[in-house]
C-alpha positions in Angstrom: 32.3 140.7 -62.4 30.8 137.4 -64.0 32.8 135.2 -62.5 31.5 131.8 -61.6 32.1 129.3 -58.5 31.5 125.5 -58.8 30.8 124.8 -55.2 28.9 121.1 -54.5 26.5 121.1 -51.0 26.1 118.0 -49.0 23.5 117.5 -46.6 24.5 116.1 -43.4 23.0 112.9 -41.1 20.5 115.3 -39.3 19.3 118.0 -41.7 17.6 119.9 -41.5 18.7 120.7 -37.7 22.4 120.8 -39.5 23.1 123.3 -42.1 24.1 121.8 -45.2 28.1 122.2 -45.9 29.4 123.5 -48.8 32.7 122.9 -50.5 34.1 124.8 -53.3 35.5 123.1 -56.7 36.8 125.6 -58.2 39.7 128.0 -57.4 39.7 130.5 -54.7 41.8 132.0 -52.3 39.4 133.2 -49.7 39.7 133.5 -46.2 36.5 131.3 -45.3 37.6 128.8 -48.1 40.6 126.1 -46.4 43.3 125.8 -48.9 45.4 123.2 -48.0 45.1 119.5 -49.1 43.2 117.5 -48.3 40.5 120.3 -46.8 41.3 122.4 -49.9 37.9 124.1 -50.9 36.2 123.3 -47.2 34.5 125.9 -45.6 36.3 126.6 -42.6 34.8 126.2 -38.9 34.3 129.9 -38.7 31.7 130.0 -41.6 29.1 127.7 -39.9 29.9 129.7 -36.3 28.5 132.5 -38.0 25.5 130.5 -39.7 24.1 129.3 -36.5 25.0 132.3 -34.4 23.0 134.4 -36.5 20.4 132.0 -37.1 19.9 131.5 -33.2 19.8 135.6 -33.1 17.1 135.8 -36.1 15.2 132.9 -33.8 14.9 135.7 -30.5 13.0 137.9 -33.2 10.7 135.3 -34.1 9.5 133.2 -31.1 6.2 133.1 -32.5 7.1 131.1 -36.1 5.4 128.0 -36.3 7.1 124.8 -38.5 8.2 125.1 -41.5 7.4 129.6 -41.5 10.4 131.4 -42.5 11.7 133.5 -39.7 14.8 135.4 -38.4 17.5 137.5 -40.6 18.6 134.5 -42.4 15.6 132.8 -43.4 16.0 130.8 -40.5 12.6 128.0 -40.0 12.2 127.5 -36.2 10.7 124.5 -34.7 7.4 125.6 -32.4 8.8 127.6 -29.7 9.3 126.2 -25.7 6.5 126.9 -23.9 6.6 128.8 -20.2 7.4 126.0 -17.8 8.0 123.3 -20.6 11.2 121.3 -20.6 13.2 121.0 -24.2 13.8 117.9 -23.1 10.2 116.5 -23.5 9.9 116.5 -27.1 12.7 113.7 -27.8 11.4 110.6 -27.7 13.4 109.0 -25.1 14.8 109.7 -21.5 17.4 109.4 -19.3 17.5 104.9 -18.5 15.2 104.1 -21.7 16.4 101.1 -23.2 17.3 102.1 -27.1 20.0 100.4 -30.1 22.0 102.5 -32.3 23.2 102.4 -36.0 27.2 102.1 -35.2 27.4 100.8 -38.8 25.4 97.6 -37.2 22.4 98.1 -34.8 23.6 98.0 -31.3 22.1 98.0 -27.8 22.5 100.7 -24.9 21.0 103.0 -22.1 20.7 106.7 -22.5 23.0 108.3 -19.9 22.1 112.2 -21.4 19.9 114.3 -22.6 21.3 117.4 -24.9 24.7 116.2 -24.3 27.5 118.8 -25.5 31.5 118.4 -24.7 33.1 120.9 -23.6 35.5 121.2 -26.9 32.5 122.4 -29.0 31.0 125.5 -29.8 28.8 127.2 -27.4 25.5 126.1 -28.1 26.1 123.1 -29.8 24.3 119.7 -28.4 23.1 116.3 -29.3 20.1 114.7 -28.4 21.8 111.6 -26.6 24.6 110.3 -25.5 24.3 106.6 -25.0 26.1 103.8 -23.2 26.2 100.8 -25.3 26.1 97.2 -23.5 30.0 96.8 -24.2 30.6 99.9 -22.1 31.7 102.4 -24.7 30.0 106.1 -24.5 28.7 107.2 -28.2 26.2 109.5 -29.0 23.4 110.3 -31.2 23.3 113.4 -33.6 19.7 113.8 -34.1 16.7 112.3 -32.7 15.3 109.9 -35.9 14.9 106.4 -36.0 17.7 105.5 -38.8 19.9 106.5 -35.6 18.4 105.6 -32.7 15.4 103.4 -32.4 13.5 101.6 -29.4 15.1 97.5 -29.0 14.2 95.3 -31.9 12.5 98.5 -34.0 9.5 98.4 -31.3 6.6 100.9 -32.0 5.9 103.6 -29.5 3.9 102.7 -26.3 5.2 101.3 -23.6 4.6 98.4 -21.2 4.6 97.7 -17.3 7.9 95.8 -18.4 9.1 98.6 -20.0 9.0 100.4 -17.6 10.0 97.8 -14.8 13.7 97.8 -17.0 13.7 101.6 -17.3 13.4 102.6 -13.7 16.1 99.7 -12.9 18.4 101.4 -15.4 17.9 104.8 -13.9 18.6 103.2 -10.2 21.8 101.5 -11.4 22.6 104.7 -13.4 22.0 106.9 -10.0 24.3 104.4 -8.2 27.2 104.6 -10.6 27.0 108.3 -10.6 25.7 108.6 -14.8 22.9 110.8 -13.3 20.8 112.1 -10.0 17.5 111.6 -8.8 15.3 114.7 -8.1 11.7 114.1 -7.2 11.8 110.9 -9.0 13.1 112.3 -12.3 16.2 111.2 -13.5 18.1 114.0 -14.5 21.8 114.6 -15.4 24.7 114.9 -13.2 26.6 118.3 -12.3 29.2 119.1 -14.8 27.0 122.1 -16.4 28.3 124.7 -18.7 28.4 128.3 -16.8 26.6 129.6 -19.6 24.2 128.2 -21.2 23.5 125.2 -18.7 24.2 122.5 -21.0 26.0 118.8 -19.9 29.7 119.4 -20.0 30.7 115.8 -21.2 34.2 116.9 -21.1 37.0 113.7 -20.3 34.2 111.0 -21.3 36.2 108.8 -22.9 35.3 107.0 -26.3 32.2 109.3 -26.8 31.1 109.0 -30.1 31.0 111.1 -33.4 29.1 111.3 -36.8 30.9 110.0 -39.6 30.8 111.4 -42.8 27.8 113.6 -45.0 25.1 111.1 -45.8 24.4 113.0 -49.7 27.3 113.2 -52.1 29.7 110.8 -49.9 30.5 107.0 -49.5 26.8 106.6 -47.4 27.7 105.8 -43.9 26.3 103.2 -42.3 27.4 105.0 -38.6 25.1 107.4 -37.0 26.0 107.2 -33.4 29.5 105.9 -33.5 32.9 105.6 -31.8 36.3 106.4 -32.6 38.7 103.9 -34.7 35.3 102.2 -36.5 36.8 101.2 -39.4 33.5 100.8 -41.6 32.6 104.7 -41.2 33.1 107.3 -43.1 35.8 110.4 -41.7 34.3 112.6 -39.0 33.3 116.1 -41.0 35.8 118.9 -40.8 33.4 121.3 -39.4 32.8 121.3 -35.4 29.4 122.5 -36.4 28.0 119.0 -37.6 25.9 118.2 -35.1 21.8 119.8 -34.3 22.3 123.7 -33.1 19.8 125.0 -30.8 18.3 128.2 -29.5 19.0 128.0 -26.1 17.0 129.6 -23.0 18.8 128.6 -20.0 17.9 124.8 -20.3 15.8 125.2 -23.3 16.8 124.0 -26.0 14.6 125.0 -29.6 16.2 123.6 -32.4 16.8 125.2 -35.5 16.3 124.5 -39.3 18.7 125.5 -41.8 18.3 125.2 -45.7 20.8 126.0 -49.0 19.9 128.9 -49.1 20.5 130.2 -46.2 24.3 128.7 -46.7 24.5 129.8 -49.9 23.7 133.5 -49.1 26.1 133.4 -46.1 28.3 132.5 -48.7 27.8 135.2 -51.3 27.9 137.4 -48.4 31.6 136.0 -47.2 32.5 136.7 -51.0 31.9 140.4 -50.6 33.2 141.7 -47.4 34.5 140.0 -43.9 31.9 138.2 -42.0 32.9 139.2 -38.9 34.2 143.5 -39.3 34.7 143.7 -35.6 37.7 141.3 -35.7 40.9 143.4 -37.2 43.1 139.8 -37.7 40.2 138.2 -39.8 39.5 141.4 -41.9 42.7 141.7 -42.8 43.3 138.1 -43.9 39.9 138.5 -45.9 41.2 141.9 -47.6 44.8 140.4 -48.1 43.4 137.5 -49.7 41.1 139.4 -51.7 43.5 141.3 -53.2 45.4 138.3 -54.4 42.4 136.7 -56.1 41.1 139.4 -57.7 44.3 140.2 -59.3 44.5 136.5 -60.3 41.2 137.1 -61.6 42.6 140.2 -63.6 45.9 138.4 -64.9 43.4 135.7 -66.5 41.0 138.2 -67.9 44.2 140.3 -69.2 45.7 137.1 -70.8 42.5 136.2 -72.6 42.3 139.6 -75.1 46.3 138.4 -76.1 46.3 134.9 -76.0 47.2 132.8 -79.3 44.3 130.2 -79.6 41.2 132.0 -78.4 39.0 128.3 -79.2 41.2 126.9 -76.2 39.2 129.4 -73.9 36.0 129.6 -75.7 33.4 127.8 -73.4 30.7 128.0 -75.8 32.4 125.5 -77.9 33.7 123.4 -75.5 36.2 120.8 -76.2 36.1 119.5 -79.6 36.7 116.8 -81.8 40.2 117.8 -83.4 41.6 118.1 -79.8 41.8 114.4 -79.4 43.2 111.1 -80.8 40.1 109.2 -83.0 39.6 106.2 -81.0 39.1 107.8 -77.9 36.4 110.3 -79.4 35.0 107.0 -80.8 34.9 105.0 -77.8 33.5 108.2 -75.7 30.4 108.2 -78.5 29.8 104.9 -78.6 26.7 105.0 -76.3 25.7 107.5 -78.9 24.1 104.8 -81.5 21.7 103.4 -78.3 18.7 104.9 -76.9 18.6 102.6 -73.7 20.5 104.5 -70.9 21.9 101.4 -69.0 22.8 99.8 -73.3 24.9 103.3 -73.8 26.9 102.8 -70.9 27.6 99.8 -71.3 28.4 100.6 -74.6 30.8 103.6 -73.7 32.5 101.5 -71.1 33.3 98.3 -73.3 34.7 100.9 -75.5 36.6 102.7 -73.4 38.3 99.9 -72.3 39.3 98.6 -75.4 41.3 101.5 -76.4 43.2 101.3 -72.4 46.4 99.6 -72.4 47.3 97.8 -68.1 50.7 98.2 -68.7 51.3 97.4 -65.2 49.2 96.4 -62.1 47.2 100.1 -61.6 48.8 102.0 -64.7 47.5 102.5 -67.7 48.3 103.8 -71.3 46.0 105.0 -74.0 46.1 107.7 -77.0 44.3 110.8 -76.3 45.2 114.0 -77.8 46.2 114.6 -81.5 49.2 115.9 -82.1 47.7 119.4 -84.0 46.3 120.0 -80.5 49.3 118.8 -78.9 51.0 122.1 -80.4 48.0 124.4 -80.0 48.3 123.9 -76.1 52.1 123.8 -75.9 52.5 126.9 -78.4 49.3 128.7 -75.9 51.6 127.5 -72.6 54.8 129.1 -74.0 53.6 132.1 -75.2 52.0 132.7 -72.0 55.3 132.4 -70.2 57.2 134.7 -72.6 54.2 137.6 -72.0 55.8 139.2 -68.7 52.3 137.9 -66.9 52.7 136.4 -63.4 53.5 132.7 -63.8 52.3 130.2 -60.9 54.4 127.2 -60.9 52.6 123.7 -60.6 54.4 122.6 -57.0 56.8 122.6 -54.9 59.4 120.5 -56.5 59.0 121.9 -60.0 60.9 125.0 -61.1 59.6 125.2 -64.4 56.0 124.7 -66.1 52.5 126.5 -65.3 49.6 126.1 -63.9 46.6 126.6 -66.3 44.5 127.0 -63.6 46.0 130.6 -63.4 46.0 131.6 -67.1 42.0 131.5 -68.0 41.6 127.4 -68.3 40.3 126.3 -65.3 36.6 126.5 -66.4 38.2 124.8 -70.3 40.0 122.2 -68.1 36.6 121.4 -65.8 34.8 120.5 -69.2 37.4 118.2 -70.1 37.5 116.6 -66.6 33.6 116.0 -66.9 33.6 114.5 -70.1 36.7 112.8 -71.0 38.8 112.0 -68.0 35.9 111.3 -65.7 34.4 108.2 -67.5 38.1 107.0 -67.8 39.2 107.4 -64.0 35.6 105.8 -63.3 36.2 103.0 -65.5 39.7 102.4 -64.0 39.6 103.1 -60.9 35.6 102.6 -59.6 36.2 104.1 -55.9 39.2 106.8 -56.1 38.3 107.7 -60.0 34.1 106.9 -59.0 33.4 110.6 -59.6 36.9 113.1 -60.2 35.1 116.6 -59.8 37.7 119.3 -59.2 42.0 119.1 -60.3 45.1 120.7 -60.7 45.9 121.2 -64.4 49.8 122.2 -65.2 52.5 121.8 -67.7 56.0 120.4 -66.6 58.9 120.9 -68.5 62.3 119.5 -68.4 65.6 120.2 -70.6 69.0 120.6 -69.6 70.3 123.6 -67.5 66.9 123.3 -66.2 65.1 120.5 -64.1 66.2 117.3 -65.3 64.1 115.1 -63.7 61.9 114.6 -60.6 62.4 112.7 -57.5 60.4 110.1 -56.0 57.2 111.5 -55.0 53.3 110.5 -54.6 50.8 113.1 -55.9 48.6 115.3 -53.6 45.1 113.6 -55.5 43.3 110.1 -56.1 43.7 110.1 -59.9 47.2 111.2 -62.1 46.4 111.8 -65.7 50.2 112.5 -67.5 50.1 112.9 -71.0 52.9 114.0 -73.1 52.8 117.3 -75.2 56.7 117.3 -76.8 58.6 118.4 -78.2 61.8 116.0 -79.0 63.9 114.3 -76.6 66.2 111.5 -75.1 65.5 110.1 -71.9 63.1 111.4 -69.4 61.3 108.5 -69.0 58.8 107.8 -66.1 59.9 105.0 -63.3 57.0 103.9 -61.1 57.4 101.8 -57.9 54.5 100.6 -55.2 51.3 102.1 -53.9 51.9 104.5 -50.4 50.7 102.5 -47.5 51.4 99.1 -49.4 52.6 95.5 -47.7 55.8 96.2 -45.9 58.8 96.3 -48.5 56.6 97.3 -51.9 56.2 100.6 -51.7 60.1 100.7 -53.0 59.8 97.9 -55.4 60.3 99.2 -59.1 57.2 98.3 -60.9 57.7 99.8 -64.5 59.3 102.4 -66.4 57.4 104.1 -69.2 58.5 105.8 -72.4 56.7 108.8 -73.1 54.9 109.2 -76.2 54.2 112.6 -77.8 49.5 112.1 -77.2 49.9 109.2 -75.3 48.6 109.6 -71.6 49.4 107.5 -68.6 47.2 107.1 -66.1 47.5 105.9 -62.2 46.3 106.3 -58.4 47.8 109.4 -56.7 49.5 107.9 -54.2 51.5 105.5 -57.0 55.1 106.1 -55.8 57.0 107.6 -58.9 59.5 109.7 -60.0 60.8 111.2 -63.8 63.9 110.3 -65.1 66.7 112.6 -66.1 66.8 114.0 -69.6 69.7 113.3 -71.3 68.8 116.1 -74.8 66.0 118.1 -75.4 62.9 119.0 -74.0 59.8 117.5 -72.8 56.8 118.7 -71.6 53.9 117.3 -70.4 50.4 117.9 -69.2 49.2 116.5 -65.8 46.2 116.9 -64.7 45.8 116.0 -60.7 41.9 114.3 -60.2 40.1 114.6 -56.8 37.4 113.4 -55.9 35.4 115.4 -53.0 33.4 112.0 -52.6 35.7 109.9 -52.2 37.8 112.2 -50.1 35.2 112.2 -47.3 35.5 108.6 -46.7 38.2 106.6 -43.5 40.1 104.7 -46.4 40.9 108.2 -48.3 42.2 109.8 -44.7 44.0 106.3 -44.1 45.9 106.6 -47.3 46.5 110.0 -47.1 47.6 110.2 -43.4 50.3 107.3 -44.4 54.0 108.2 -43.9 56.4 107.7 -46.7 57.3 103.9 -46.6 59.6 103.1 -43.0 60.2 99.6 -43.9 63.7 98.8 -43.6 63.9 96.0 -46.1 66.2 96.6 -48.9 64.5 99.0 -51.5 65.1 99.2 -55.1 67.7 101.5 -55.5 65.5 103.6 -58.5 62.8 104.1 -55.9 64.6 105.5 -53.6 63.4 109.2 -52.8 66.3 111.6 -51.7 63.1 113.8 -49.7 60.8 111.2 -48.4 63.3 108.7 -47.3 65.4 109.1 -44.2 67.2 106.0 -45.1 68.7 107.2 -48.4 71.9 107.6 -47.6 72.5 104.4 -46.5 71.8 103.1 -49.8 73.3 106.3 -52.0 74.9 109.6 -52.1 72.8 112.2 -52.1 72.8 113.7 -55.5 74.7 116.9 -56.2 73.2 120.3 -55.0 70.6 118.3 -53.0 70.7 118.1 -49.4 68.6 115.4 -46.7 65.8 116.3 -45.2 67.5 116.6 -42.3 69.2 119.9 -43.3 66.7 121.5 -45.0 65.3 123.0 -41.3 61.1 123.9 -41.5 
């Protein structure tokens, strides 16, 4: 009870005829909710299903709604209904042969082939106005029927001429006689290849058709609408295989539907309290099994917070506060404070933030940022937590020791301090991965001996690494970082710098910074990372390029410190693996 969800909407290329998709920020094992990276916190495909299937069935019980009523179970608006003998296809504004130019990140010319094109991969029910043939041959298609996608040549108003329509019925004629289409009573309609079902254009093995890049609110804005595979301008096709216009279908009429927030949101709300589908036995089980896990999560947090030592580090009212950090930084992250002019403050905040960042190396930075009374608060908090007998999450896979504070009652502590410290930093830094860090994985690593020593070479599962060292005393364990992932051949395994922990001091640097911790040689260290993502940014072609990059293949002679004993199938031929470790080889999964 009481417990909160950040979840940030974005509304699609095409909305309202595409439901707005939500993603959620904050923590949540669900079985709607994807959890592995780099989906983690997508809704998954399932979700929307649901959201236009019961739209479309709200739609049957309200084929009277004009635009913009509310109508159907879910609040669903329905455009005006098809009329007895009236073809769907007469309210788009161009035909089969019609001469038109697309937004493929640049405005490019074509003939429509289709009308309410579907393939035969997607959804039942799910269409497109066009598909369109551009002038170089490729097949793409058009989402939704407005001009910022699809527009008459050269941006020409409506009305046509006799030469208009001289070039549109020799483009239906050489359309017929490559077999795009079939005449019938002198209206050019499309060829056989019709779905069983619901009479829809299967445009299953067309070749290079087309797909809508990215969310055009809350992402890198796309410049492609109608677009084809391997543009390199575009944003990342969306994860759902709902992002495209659903429609009410009656045999070959089509009446599109409206969504809005709310309706998603209260799908949503509704996913949170019991299985969206109850008829299928696999999904309800997931749901209840995954249920169970949260809300026990949920319970070890609440549980945790009536014993835990430091009851300001949880106290949201308060927020983070001055004591917590090293004086410069609070300075800098005031000094817009002292100027009333918005675009003055930031400037103001930004020159001061950089003043206080050290570039130790190309990409990495240094600066102080929490006090060392602080330092011990959260370390003495982390401790104490792990000697209560609670349930302890480790941060990862390749760390046996630390926790998460994500599971203990900080997550909603740690988003505060995302939004207002580390964000303007990452921003400042780093202006496209670090443009706008909205969701993380907080956790505490520790290494001493008869423990973890040190950590392999590894990349980080985000866009922005924030590493700051809490203690306590110790000898070693420094920090070695190499090249960036997906870097010229060769650099990816080029040592770079080593850095010295500081008890305060945080580092900085790109997720996908090659880098590894060095083994302790006394005591013990422990240090807070905070893993930055940035849903934004993760949405774009040059996020998936980066992240869909193997480990480095090159076979030019690494830097022996760089070498990574898991990522690198070449290791042995440089060193012996070390002792208790095995390759990858031999691991089997």
């Amino acid at each position: 009870a009481g417990r909160a969800y950040r979840l940030v909407a974005r509304f699609p290329l095409g909305f309202p005829r595409v439901p707005p998709k939500l993603q959620v920020l904050s923590v949540l094992l669900h079985a709607e909710v994807e959890l592995r990276d780099p989906y983690e916190g997508q809704l998954e495909d399932t979700f929307y299903e649901t959201l236009v299937t019961r739209a479309r069935r709200g739609g049957e019980a309200h084929t009277n709604t004009q635009d913009g009523a509310n109508g159907g179970a879910n609040g669903s608006a329905l455009r005006r209904p098809v009329q007895p003998g009236e073809q769907a296809v007469r309210r788009l504004r161009f035909g089969v042969g019609d001469r038109v130019e697309c937004n493929v990140g640049r405005w490019v010319a074509g003939v429509v082939v289709r009308l309410w094109y579907r393939e035969a991969r997607w959804e039942s029910g799910r269409t497109v106005p066009y598909q369109v043939r551009l002038d170089s041959g490729d097949l793409v298609y058009a989402p939704a029927d407005v001009e910022r996608l699809i527009r008459r040549p050269n941006a020409e108003g409506d009305g046509g001429t006799a030469g208009e329509a001289a070039a549109k019925e020799g483009a239906v004629k050489e359309l017929a006689a490559e077999g795009e289409i079939e005449r019938n009573d002198g209206i050019a309609e499309q060829k056989a290849g019709r779905d069983k079902q619901g009479g829809e254009a299967n445009g299953e093995g067309r070749a290079g058709a087309g797909a809508v890049h990215g969310d055009g609110i809350g992402a890198e804005a796309p410049r492609s609408a109608a677009s084809r595979p391997g543009q390199e301008d575009a944003a990342v096709p969306d994860s759902s295989s709902v992002a495209s216009e659903a429609c009410k279908v009656h045999g070959d009429q089509h009446v599109p539907l409206d969504f809005s927030l709310r309706q998603v949101l209260e799908l949503f709300v509704e996913a949170l309290r019991s299985p969206l589908d109850p008829d299928d036995d696999d999904a309800v089980r997931m749901w209840q099994m995954l249920a169970r896990r949260h809300a026990d999560e949920v319970e070890a947090e609440v549980e945790y917070c009536g014993m835990c030592l430091h009851p300001e580090l949880f106290d949201l009212t308060t927020g983070p506060q001055r004591d917590w950090f090293a004086e410069r930084l609070w300075d800098a992250l005031h000094a817009s404070d002292a100027h009333a002019n918005p675009a003055e403050a930031a400037a103001a905040r930004d020159a001061a933030l950089r003043s206080i960042c050290t570039e130790v190396s190309p990409g990495v930075f240094t600066f102080d940022m929490l006090s060392m009374s602080f330092c011990d608060r959260l370390l003495d908090e982390l401790q104490h937590y792990e000697a209560s007998g609670m349930p302890v999450v480790r941060p990862n896979s390749m760390n046996n020791y630390g926790v998460v504070l994500n599971s203990i009652g900080l997550e909603r502590m740690v988003d505060l301090l995302q939004r207002d410290v580390v964000r303007p930093i990452a921003k400042l830094l780093f202006p496209k991965e670090g443009s706008c860090v909205d969701h993380h994985h907080t956790f505490m690593v520790q290494y001493k001996a008869g423990e973890d020593l040190g950590l392999d070479m590894h990349t980080d599962a985000c866009d922005v690494t924030l590493n700051v060292c809490l203690g306590k005393e110790f000898v070693g364990a420094g920090l070695t970082l190499c090249g960036l992932r997906g870097a010229p051949a060769g650099s990816e395994r080029r040592f770079v710098y080593r850095h010295a922990h500081v008890r305060g001091k945080a580092l900085m640097h790109l997720g996908h910074h090659r880098h590894g911790a060095d083994d302790i040689v006394s005591g013990e260290r422990y240090n807070l990372i905070m893993w930055n993502k940035n849903s934004t940014y993760r949405l774009t072609r040059e996020f998936m390029g980066k992240y869909m990059q193997p480990p480095s293949t090159d076979r030019e002679t690494p830097d022996l410190v760089c070498l990574s004993y898991t990522h690198d199938d070449d290791y042995e031929t440089y060193k012996k693996f070390p002792e208790g470790k095995r390759p990858r080889r031999d691991q089997g999964g």
